[in-house]
C-alpha positions as CSV (number, residue, x, y, z in Angstrom):
1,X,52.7,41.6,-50.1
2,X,50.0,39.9,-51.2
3,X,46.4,41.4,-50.6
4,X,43.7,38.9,-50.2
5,X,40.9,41.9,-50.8
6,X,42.6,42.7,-54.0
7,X,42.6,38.9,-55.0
8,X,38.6,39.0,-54.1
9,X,37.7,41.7,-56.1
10,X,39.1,40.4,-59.2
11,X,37.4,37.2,-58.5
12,X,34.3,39.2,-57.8
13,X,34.8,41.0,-61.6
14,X,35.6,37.3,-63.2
15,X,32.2,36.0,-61.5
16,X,30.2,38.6,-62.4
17,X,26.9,38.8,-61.9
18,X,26.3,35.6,-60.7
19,X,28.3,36.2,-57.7
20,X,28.1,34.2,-54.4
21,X,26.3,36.8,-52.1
22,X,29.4,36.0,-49.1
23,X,32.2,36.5,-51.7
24,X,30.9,40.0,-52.8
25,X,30.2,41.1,-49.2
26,X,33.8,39.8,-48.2
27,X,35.2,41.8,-51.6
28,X,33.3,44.8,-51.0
29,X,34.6,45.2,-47.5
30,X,37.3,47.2,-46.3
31,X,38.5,45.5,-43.9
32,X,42.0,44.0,-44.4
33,X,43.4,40.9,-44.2
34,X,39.4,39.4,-44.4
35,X,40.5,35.5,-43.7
36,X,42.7,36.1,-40.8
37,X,41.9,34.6,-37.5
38,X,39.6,31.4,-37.2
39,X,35.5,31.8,-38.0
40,X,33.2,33.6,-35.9
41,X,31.3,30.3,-35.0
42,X,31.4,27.0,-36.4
43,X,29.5,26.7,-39.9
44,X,29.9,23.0,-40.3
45,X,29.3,20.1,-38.2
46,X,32.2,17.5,-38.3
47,X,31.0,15.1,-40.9
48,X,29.9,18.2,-43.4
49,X,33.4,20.0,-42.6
50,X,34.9,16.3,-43.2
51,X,33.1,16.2,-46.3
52,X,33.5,19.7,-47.2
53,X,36.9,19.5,-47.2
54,X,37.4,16.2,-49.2
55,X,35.3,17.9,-52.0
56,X,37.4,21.1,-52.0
57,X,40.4,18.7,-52.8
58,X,38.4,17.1,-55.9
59,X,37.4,20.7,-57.3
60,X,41.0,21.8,-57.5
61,X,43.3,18.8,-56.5
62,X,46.7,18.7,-55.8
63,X,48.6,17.7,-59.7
64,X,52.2,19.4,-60.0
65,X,50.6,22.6,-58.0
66,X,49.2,22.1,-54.2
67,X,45.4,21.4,-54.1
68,X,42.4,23.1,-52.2
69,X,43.5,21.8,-49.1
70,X,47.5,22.4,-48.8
71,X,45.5,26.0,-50.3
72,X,44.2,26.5,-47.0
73,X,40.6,26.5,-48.8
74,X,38.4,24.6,-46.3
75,X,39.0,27.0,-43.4
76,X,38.5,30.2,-45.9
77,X,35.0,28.5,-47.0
78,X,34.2,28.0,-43.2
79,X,35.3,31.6,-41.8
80,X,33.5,32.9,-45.4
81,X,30.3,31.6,-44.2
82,X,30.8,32.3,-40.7
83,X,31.8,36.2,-41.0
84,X,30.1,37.2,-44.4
85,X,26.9,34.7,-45.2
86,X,23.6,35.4,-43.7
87,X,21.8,31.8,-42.5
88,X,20.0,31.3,-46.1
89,X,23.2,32.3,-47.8
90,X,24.6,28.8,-46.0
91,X,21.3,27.2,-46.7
92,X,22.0,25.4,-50.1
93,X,25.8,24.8,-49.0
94,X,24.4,22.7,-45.7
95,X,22.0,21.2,-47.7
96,X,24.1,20.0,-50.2
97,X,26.7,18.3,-48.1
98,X,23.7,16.7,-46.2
99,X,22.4,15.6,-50.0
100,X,25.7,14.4,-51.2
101,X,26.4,12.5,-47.6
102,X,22.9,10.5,-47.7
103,X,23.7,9.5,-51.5
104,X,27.4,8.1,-50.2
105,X,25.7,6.4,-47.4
106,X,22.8,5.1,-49.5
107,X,25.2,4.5,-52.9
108,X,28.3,3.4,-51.4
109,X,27.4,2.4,-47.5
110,X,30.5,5.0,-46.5
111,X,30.6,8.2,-45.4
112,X,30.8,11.1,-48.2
113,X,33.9,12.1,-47.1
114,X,35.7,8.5,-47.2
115,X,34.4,7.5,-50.5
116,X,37.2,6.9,-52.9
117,X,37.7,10.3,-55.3
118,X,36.0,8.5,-58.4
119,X,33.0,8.0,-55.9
120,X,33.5,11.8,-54.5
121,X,33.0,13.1,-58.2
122,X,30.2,11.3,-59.3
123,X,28.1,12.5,-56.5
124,X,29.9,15.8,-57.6
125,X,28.7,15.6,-60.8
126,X,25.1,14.4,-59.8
127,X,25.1,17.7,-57.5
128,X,26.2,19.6,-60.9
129,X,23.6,18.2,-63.1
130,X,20.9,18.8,-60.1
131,X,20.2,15.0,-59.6
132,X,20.3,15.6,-55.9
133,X,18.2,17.9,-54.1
134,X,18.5,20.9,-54.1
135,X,22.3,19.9,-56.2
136,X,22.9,22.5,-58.9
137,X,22.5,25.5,-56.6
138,X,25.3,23.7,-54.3
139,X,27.3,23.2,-57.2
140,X,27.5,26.4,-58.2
141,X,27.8,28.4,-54.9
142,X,30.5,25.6,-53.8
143,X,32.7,26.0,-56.9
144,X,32.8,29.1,-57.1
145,X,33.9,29.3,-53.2
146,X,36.8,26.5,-53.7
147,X,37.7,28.6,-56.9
148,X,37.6,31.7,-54.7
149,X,39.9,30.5,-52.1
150,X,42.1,28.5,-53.9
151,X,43.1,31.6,-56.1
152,X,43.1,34.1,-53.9
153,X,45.5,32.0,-51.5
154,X,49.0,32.3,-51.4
155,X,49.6,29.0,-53.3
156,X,47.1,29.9,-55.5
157,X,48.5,33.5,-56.2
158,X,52.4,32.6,-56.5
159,X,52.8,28.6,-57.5
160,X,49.7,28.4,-59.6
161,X,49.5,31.5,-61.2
162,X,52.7,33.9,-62.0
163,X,52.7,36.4,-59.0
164,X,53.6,39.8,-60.4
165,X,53.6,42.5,-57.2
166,X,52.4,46.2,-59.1
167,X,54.3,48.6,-59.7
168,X,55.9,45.7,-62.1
169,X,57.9,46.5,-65.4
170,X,55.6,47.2,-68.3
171,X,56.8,45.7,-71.5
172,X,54.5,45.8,-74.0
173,X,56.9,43.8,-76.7
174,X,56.8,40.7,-73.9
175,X,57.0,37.8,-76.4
176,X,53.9,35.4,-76.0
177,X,55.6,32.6,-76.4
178,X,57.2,33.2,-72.8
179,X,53.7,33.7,-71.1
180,X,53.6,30.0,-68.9
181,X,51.0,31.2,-66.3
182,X,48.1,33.8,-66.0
183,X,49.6,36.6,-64.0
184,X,47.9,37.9,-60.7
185,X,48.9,41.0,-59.0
């Protein structure tokens, strides 16, 4: 079976230090599974979940693996920051969606989260390279939550990486040249 805690923590060590506050509580805790069931309270309004959710997609999109959103990655941001973030961990998240939906409407008269994907990752990148307010700290909190929950997911654990349950077969002679995925146990 595949432990969603477990899955945190080694996000938590690949992180490191700059760690999402949320994602460390949530990976510290003991309690187990720690995205089942729907969010305390609602996080997002409409439009910012809207939004939210069509910027997960364009942080890890669907290619020959399911994206964020097949992932189930916008409800495990939303229950995240409704069960483990205190109200100024969800600060610069809010504001950013808020920062990035008044760009779309001023840029491209159209709602953030019904801008075409070119359109979704410039404003992206302007949040990355902190041309929006408050942008860079969203960036970075956001990515690493889509990242997170996209890798810690089911789909993440067995279709994009090799899912190898422990206690698995050591073979220390495995032959490189055979390795086609990162494995996660």
């Amino acid at each position: 079976m595949i432990d969603r805690r477990d899955a945190l923590a080694g996000m938590a060590a690949m992180f490191g230090a700059s760690l999402f506050a949320p994602i460390a509580r949530a990976a510290a805790a003991q309690v187990t599974p720690i995205s089942s069931g729907p969010p305390s309270a609602p996080v997002f309004t409409a439009p910012q979940r809207a939004l939210m959710t069509a910027l997960s997609e364009r942080v890890m999109p669907t290619t020959d693996t399911p994206g964020a959103i097949t992932a189930g990655v916008p409800a495990f941001i939303e229950k995240l920051l409704a069960d483990w973030a205190s109200p100024d961990d969800r600060k610069p998240i809010l504001a950013g969606l808020d920062a990035i939906e008044a760009r779309s409407q001023a840029e491209y008269k159209v709602a953030g989260d019904k801008a075409t994907p070119a359109q979704q990752d410039a404003l992206l990148t302007l949040a990355m390279e902190d041309k929006l307010p408050g942008g860079k700290d969203f960036f970075e909190k956001f990515r690493q939550l889509v990242i997170t929950g996209y890798f810690t997911s089911e789909v993440g654990i067995t279709q994009e990486r090799e899912y190898l349950p422990v206690p698995g077969r050591y073979d220390g002679a495995y032959p490189y040249s055979q390795v086609n995925k990162v494995f996660s146990s």
